[in-house]
N, C-alpha and C positions, 0 to 999 in steps of 0.2 A: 504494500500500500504506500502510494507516494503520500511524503510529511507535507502537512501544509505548513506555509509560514508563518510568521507573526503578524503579520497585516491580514492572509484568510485568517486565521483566528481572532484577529481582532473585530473584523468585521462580522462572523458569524456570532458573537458577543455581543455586539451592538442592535442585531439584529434581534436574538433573545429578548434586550435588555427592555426593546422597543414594544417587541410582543409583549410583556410583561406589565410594563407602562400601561399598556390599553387597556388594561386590566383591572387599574388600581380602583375603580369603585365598585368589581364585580367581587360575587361573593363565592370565590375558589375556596374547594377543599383543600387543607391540607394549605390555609394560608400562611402560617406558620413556618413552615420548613418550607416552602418556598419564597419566601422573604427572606429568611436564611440563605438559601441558595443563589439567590438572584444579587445579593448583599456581596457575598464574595467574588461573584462576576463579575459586580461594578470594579469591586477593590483592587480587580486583577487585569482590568480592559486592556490600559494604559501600561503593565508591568508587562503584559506577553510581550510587546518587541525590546523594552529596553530590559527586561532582566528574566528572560523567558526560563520556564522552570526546565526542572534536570531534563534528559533526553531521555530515560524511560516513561518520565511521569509525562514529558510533552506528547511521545506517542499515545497517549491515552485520552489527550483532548478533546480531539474530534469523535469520539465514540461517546465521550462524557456529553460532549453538547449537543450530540443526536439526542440522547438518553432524556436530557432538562429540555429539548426540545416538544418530545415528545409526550414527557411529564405533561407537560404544559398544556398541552392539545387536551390531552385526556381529562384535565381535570376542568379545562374550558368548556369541554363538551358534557362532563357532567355537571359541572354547573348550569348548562342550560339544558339539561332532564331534567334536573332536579324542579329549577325553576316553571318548566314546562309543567311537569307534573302540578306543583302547585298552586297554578294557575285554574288546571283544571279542577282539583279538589276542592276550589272555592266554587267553583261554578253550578259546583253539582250539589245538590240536595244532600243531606244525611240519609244515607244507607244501610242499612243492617250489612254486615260481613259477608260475605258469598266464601262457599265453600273452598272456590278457587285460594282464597285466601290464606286458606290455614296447607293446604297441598305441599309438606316439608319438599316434595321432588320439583315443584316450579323455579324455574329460571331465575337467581339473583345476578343484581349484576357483580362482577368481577371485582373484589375488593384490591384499590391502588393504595400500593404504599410506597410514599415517599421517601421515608430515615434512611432506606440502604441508598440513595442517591445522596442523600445529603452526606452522611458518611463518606459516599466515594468522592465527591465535592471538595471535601474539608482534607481526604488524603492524598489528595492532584495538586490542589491548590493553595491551600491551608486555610487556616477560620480565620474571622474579623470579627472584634467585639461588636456585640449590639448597638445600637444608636443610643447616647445618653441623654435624658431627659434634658433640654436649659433649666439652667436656676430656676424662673418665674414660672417653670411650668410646673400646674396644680396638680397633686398627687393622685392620680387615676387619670391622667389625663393622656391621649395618646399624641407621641411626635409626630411630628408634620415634616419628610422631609423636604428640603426644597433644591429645586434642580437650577444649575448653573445656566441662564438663556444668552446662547449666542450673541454678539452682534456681526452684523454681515454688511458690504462696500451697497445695497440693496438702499433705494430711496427713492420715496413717493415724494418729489420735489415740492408737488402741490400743496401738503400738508406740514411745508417744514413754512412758516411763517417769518420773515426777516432774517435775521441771519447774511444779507448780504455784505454789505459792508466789512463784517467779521472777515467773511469769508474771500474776499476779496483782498482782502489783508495777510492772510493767511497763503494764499495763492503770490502774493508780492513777497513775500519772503520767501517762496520755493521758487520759483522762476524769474524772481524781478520783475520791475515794476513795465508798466506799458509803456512803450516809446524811448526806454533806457536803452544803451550800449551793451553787449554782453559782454558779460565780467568774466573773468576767469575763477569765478566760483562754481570748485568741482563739488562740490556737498553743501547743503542745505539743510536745516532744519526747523522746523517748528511745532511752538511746544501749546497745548491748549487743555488746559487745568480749570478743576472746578471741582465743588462738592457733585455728591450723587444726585443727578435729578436737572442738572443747570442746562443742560442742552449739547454735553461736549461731544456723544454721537454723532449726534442730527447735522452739526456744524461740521466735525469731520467726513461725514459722508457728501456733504452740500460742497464741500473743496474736491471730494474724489471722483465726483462728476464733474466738475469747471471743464467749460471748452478747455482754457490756455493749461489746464493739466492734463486731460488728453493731449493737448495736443506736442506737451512738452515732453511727455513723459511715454515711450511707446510701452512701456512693462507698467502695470497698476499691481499691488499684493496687498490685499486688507488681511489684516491679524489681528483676531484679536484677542488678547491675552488672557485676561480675568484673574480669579483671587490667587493669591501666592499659594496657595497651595490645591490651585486647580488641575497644574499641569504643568512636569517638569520639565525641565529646559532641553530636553532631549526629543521628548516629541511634539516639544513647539516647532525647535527646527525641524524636525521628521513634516509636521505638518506643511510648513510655507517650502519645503521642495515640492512635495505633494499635489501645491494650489499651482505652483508654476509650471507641472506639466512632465515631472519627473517619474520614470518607471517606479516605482515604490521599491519592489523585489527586487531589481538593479542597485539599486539605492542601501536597502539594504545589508547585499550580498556583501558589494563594498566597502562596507562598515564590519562585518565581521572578519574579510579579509584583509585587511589595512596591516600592515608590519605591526604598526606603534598600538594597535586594540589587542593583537595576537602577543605580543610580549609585553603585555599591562601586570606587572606585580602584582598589584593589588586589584581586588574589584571595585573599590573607591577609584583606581588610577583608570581601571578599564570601561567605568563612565565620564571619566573627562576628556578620556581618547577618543571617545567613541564620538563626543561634543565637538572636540576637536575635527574630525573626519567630517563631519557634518558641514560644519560652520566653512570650511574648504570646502566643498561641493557646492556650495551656497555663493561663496566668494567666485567660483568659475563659473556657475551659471549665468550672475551678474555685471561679470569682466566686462567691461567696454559696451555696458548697453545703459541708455538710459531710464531710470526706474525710481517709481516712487514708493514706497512699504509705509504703511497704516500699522501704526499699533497699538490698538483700541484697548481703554479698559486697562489700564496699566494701573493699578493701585500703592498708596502709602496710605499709610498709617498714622504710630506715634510719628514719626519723621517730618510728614506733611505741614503739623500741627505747629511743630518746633520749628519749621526753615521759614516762618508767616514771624517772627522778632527777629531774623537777622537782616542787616542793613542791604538795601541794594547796592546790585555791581554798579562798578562805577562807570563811566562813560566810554564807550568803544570793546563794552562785556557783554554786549545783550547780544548781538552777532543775529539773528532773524529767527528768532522766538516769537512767538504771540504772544509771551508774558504772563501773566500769576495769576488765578483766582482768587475770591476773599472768600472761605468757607463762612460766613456768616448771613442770617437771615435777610432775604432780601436786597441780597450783593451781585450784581452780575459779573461774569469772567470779564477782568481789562482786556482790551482789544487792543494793545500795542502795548509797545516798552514806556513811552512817555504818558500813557494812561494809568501805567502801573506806579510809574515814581511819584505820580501825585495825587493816587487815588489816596483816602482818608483809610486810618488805621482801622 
C-alpha cells in the first residue's frame, strides 16, 4: 500500500474535522468519545507534516481515519433513525404492545461501539487534555468552543464605507506617490494598527485591490496570520508557498531531503532547519519578481500596550508606515506619521 503524505493526511483531517463540525447541534450517539476523538485530530492537523508520528504508527493513519470516518456515518445515520423513529411515535396514538414486540428472535439493530476506536486514536496519536472550563464560567455550565475565522484578500468594495483616503495613503507608501520620479526604493513597507474591531481588514483589503497595486505589483499573497498560538511558523510558511502555486509534495520532499534537516542534532535544530529550507524556497520563488505579501491579523499583547508611552522616532524614522493606532475608546487608527506625532495622548 502506497504511504500517503503529510499534506493527504492533512487534508483527509480537515475533511473529518468538517464533517464533524456539521454536526455540532445534532444529537450523535456516543457524543462523548467522539469529541474525544475529533479533539485529538484537531490537536494533530497541523503536527502531521511538521512533526509526523513514528513510521509504524504513521502507516496506520489512513486505516485509523477510514475507521472515525466511518464511525461517523454510522452514528449520523442513527441519529437520524433514531430521530425518524420519534417522530413517528409522537404521531401515532397510544397502543397496546403487539406481540411483535416482545419476539426475543426480531431484528435489533447492530450495537456501535466506539472506546476500541478511541483507544486506537489515543495509541497512533496520543491524548489531549479536555477543554478547561474559563474562570467566569458557572459550575454546570458547558464550554463553548470557538473557532479561529479566516480572513481572506476577498472584498465587497461596496460595503466597505470611506476608507479612501487611508487607503490611498497607504498605496503612497508602497509604490509612491502619483506623478513622483521613481526612486530607487527596492522595499516598502506599511504598517496599519489598531485595536480589535477598528476596521484594519476592511482597509487592508481596500489597498489589495487598488488599480496602482495591481498594477504595480504583478505577484499579490494575502496571509493571514492570527493568535500566537494558532499556527506555527513552519506551516505559515508551508502555507504562502502553497497560495503561490507550489507543488506541496515537491515542496515537501525537499525539506526532508535538505543536507542541513538530515544532519539536524537535535529535533529542536531539525525544526529550524526545516524553517530554514522553507524560508529559501520562499526567497527563490520571489527572486527578481515584483510582489506584494499581506499579513493580516498579526497580534500583541502586553507589548502593544507598553510601546503607546515610548517617545516617537525622531524625524527621517518613520520611513513609509501608516503609523500607530490609539487603543482607546472612540480613537480612530492615524493615517500618517504626522497625524501620529500630534495626535492627543
Amino acid at each position: 500500500m502506497a504511504q500517503q503524505s503529510g499534506n493527504d493526511l492533512k487534508a483527509v483531517m480537515e475533511k473529518l474535522l468538517q464533517a464533524f463540525e456539521d454536526e455540532v447541534d445534532s444529537e450523535l450517539p456516543h457524543r462523548a468519545e467522539l469529541d474525544h476523538i475529533f479533539r485529538i485530530l484537531k490537536a494533530n492537523k497541523e503536527k502531521i507534516i511538521s512533526e509526523p508520528p513514528e513510521v509504524g504508527k504513521k502507516e496506520k493513519l489512513p486505516e485509523l481515519l477510514r475507521s472515525i470516518g466511518d464511525a461517523l456515518q454510522q452514528c449520523k445515520a442513527r441519529s437520524k433513525q433514531q430521530q425518524s423513529e420519534s417522530d413517528k411515535a409522537k404521531s401515532k396514538k397510544m397502543t397496546m404492545p403487539s406481540v411483535s414486540d416482545c419476539n426475543p428472535f426480531k431484528s435489533r439493530p447492530s450495537q456501535l461501539s466506539v472506546d476500541p476506536l478511541l483507544e486506537q486514536t489515543i495509541a497512533i496519536l496520543g491524548d489531549v487534555p479536555p477543554p478547561s472550563p474559563s474562570p467566569d464560567q458557572d459550575a454546570g455550565e458547558e464550554a463553548v468552543t470557538e473557532y479561529y475565522q479566516w480572513t481572506t484578500s476577498y472584498v465587497d468594495e461596496s460595503r466597505i464605507y470611506g476608507w479612501d483616503k487611508e487607503a490611498n495613503d497607504v498605496v503612497d507608501a508602497l509604490v509612491g506617490k502619483e506623478g513622483e520620479e521613481e526612486d530607487q526604493v527596492l522595499f516598502r513597507t506599511a504598517g496599519i494598527a489598531g485595536i480589535h474591531g477598528s476596521g484594519k481588514t476592511a482597509l487592508a483589503q481596500k489597498v489589495f485591490v487598488h488599480d496602482r497595486i495591481k498594477d504595480a505589483f504583478p505577484l499579490r499573497l494575502w496571509v493571514c496570520v492570527g493568535p500566537p498560538d494558532h499556527e506555527d511558523r513552519f506551516n505559515l510558511l508551508y502555507r504562502m508557498l502553497d497560495n503561490l502555486g507550489l507543488d506541496t509534495a515537491k515542496v515537501e520532499d525537499i525539506v526532508d531531503k535538505a543536507d542541513v534537516v538530515v544532519k539536524a542534532a537535535t529535533d529542536e535544530d531539525k525544526i529550524k532547519s526545516r524553517i530554514g529550507v522553507l524560508l529559501f524556497i520562499l526567497y527563490v520563488t520571489l527572486y527578481k519578481t515584483g510582489y506584494l505579501i499581506v499579513f493580516d491579523d498579526m497580534r500583541a499583547y502586553s507589548d502593544w500596550y507598553s510601546n503607546l508611552t515610548l517617545q516617537p522616532p525622531k524625524d527621517g524614522e518613520w520611513y513609509e508606515r501608516l503609523a500607530y493606532g490609539l487603543p482607546k475608546a472612540g480613537r480612530a487608527p492615524c493615517s500618517s506619521p504626522a497625524a501620529a506625532r500630534t495626535a492627543p495622548g
